[in-house]
N, C-alpha and C positions, 0 to 999 in steps of 0.2 A: 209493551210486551217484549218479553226476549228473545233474541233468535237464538236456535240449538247451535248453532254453531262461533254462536259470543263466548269467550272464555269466562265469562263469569255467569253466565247460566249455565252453563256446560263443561264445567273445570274436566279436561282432560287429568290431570295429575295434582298431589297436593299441595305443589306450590308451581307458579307460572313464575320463569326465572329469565325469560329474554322474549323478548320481541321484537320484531322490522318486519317493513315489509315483505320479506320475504319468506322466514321463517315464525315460528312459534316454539319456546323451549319449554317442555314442564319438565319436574322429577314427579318421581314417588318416592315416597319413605314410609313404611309399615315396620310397624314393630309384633313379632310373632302374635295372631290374634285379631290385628289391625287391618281394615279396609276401608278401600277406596272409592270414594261411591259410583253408582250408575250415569255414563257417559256415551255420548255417541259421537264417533268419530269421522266426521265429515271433510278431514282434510286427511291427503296421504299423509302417512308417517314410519316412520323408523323409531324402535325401541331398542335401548342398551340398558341391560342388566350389568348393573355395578357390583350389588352384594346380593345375596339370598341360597337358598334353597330349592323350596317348594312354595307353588301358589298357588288357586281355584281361582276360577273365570269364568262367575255365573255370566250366563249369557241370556240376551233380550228373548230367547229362545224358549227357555225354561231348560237347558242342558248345565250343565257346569263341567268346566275343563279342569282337569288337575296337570299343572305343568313344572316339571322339574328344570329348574333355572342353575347356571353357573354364572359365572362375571365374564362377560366377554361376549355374551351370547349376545345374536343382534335377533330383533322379530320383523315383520315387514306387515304393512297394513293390512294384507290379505289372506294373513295368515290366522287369521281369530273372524269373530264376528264385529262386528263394525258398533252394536249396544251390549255393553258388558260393565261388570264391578270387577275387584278386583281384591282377594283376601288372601292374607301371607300367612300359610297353615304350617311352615315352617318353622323352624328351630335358632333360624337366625335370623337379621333384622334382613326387611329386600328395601333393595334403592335401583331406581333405573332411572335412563334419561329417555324422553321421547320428543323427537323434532318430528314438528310438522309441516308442511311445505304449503305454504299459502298459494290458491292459483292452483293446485291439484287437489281434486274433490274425489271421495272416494263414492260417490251415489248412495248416500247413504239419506 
């Protein structure tokens, strides 16, 4: 069995790009249309919006967030719900990086 919190039953983002023990780096890349599948986030993290626009963030909830994004923009793990997808309903392509910090759980 997998644990939710294995990156390969659990892919935070579409490609897992570094790892140590201390941290965990994913990206995303969605091309307008494209989404990222259903994820729970069991470790703190920080996200950076690289490119995009606009995104939705169905949430475990049954809500969905619509969030207008710029480059630069940082998010913080407590700022969303902790089980979410992720769809770029945007006009341009969205890329962000999100480090997670192994050793800090978010109780999820």
């Amino acid at each position: 069995m997998v644990d939710d919190a294995d990156p390969k039953g659990n892919p935070i983002g579409t490609d897992l790009v570094f790892e140590d023990d201390s941290v965990r780096v994913w990206r995303i890349d969605l091309a307008p249309g494209e989404q990222a599948g259903w994820h729970t986030h069991h470790l703190d993290y920080t996200s950076i919006v690289v490119e995009g626009d606009v995104v939705e963030r169905p949430n475990g909830d049954g809500s969905v967030d619509r969030i207008e994004v710029t480059p630069g923009q940082i998010m913080r793990w407590n700022q969303g719900t902790l089980r979410h997808a992720l769809r770029n309903i945007g006009t341009k392509r969205f890329r962000n990086v999100i480090v997670e910090v192994k050793g800090r759980r978010t109780g999820a």
